[in-house]
C-alpha positions in Angstrom: 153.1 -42.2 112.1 155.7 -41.6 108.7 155.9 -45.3 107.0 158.6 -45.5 103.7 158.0 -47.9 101.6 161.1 -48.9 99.2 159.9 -49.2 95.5 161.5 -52.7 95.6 159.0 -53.8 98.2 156.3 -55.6 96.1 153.0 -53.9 96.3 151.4 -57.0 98.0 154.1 -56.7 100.7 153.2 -52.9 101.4 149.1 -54.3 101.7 150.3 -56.3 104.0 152.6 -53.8 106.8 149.7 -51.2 106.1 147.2 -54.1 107.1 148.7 -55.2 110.4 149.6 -51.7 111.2 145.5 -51.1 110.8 144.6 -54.2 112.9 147.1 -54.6 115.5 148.1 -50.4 116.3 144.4 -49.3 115.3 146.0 -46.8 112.5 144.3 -45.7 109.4 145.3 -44.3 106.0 145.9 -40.9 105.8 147.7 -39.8 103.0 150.0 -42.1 100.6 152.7 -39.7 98.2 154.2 -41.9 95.4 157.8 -40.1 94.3 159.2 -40.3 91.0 161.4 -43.4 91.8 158.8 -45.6 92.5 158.7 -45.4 97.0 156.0 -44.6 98.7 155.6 -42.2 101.8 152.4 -43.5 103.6 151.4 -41.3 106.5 148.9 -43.1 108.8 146.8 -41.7 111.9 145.4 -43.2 114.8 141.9 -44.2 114.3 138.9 -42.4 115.6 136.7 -44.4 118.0 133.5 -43.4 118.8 131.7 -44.7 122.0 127.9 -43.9 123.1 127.2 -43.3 125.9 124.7 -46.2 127.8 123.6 -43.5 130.1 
């Protein structure tokens, strides 16, 4: 999932939407570019669970 962050959006703000997109859709971080005008492309990826078996 491709998140763009405006460079107007406070840095606080973007915490936040990358927090609730972490708890609530189970994404991670993956890779954040920051462009020369100040936005941010934030890449995220769906997190890895692992699950033993009770076998």
């Amino acid at each position: 999932m491709d998140i763009f962050i405006p460079r107007d959006l406070s840095r606080e703000a973007a915490r936040q939407l990358l927090t609730e997109h972490a708890e609530y859709g189970k994404w991670e971080l993956s890779r954040v570019r920051l462009h020369p005008d100040g936005s941010r492309h934030v890449r995220l990826r769906r997190k890895v669970m692992r699950v033993r078996s009770t076998l």
